[in-house]
N, C-alpha and C positions, 0 to 999 in steps of 0.2 A: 235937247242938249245932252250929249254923252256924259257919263260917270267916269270920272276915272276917280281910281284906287289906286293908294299907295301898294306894292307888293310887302310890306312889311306890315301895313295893318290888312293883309288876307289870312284870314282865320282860317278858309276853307284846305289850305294846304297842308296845314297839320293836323288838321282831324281824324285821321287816322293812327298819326302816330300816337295823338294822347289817350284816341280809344282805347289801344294796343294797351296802353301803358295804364291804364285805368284798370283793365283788366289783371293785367298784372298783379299789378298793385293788390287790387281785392281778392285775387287767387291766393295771393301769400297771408294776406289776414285769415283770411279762410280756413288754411294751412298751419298756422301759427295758431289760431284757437283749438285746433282740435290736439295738436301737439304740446299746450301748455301744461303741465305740470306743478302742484301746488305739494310743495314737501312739507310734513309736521315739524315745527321746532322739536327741537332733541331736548327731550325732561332731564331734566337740573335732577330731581330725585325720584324713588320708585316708593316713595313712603317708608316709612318705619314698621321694621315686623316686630310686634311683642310676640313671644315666647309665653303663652299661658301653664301654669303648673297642672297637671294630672294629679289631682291624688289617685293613688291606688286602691278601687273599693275592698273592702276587707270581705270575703265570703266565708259567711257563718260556717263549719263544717256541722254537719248534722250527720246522726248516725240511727239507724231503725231499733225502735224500742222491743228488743226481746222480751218475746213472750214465753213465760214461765210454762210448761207445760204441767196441767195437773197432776196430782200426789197418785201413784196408784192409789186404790183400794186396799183396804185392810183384807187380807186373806180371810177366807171363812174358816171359822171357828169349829174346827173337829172334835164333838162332841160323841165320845164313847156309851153306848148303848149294852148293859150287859143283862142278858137273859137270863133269867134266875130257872131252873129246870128243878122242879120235885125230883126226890129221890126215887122216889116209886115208878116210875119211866121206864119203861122197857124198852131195848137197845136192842136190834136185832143185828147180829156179829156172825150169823151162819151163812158162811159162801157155797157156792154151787160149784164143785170142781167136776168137769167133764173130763174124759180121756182120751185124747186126739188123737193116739197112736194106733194103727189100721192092724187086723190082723184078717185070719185069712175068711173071717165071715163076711171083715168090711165089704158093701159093694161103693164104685165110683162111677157115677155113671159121665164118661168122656165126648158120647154122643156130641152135646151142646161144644164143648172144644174145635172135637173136626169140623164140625157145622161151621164155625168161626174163621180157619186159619182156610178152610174152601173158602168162603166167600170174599176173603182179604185177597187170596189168589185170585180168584178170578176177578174182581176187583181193578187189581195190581194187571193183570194182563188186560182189562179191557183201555183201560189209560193211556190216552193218545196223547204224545207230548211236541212241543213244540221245539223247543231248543233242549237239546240233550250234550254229555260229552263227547262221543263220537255222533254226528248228523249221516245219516244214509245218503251212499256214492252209488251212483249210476257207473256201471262197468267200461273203465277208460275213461272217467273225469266227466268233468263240463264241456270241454269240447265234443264228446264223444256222444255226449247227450244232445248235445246243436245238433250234429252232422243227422244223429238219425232223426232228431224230427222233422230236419230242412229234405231227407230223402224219404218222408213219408206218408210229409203233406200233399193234401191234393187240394189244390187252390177249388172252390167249388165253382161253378159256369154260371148259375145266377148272382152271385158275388160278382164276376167277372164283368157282366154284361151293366148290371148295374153302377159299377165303380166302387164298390165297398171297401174299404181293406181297416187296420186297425190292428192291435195289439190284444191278442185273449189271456187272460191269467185266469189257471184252470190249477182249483189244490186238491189233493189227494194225499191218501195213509200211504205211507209204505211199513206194512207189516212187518212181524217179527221173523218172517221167512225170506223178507224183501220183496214179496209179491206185490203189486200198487191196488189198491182198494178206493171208494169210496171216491172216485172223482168225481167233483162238480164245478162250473165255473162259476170263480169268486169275483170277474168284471168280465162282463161279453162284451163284442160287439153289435153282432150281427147272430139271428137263429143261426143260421146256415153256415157259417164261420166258427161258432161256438160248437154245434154240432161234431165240425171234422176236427177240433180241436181235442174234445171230448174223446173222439175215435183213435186219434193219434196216441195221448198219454195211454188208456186201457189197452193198446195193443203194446206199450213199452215193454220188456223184458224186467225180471229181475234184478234186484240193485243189491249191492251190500246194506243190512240192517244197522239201525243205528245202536249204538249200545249206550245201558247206563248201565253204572254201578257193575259191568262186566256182563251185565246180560242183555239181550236183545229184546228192544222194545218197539211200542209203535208207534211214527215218526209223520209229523204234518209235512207236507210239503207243499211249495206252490209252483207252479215254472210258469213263464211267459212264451206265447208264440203268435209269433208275430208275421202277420199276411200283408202282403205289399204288392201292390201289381209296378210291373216292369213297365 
């Protein structure tokens, strides 16, 4: 025997739409809890502030108890001592008067004087100075002094071959005649560098002496010469 069905009691035809709607439905709950919002009642009062008093602490003032410094000392007592001397004492009151005035027996011997005022001279002339008021000039200046040691040097060939070069400073007297004396180098580089350095200043020429106090004296000097390969 067939089944029939009313179409009004067929549940299967809406099943889908209540599914649809079911969903819904619990989407929006869903939606709605995470969206809820729980506000605080707004307070009636913030309480009562009392206002407590401060007193003011009072601070002692206090001040550092000077100290007395002690009384000097009572000065000492000068007690007068006086020597009682016999009469009988003999005093001796007799000077010795010599008579300093020369006549013509006096002798003076001056020897020891000249002896003195030479060896103050020579002395005074051996005295090599270093800074004076007029300093000893090379004839035509400083320049004049480059040119001829740059036209006198002779680069040396084992310097050359080696690569050497360097700056020499070579000091020497210039005498009271202005003639140059006593060079030696005061920084070499090189033997063979120092050497022609050496050969260059003692072949210099004459310079103006330097003077002190108006006369001419003998004067340090140093110069620099300087080797450079090209």
């Amino acid at each position: 025997m067939e089944l029939k069905k009313s179409p009004k009691a067929d549940l299967e035809k809406n099943k889908r739409i209540l599914l649809m709607l079911g969903l819904v439905v619990a989407l929006g709950v869903v939606l709605l809890a995470f969206e809820w919002k729980s506000r605080p009642s707004a307070a009636s009062s913030l309480g009562n502030l009392e206002v407590a008093e401060v007193e003011d602490e009072v601070i002692p003032i206090t001040r550092q108890e000077q100290v007395q410094p002690p009384p000097p000392p009572p000065p000492p007592q000068v007690v007068e001592v006086l020597k009682i001397v016999d009469d009988n004492v003999d005093i001796l009151d007799d000077l010795s008067m010599f008579d300093s005035e020369a006549d013509n027996e006096t002798f003076i011997d001056v020897a020891p004087v000249i002896q003195t005022v030479k060896e103050e001279k020579e002395e005074e002339e051996a005295q090599v100075f270093f800074i004076v008021e007029e300093m000893p000039e090379f004839p035509g200046g400083e320049a004049a002094l480059r040119r001829f040691i740059a036209n006198a040097i002779k680069y040396p060939q084992i310097a050359q071959e080696n690569g050497i070069q360097g700056r020499v400073y070579i000091q020497f007297v210039v005498d009271r005649d202005g003639s140059v004396t006593q060079a030696s180098v005061a920084r070499g580089v090189d033997p063979s560098l120092d050497k022609e350095a050496l050969r260059v200043v003692n072949s210099l020429p004459k310079w103006k002496p330097g003077m002190q106090r108006g006369k001419p004296v003998k004067v340090s000097y140093t110069v620099p010469i300087n080797f450079q390969l090209q």
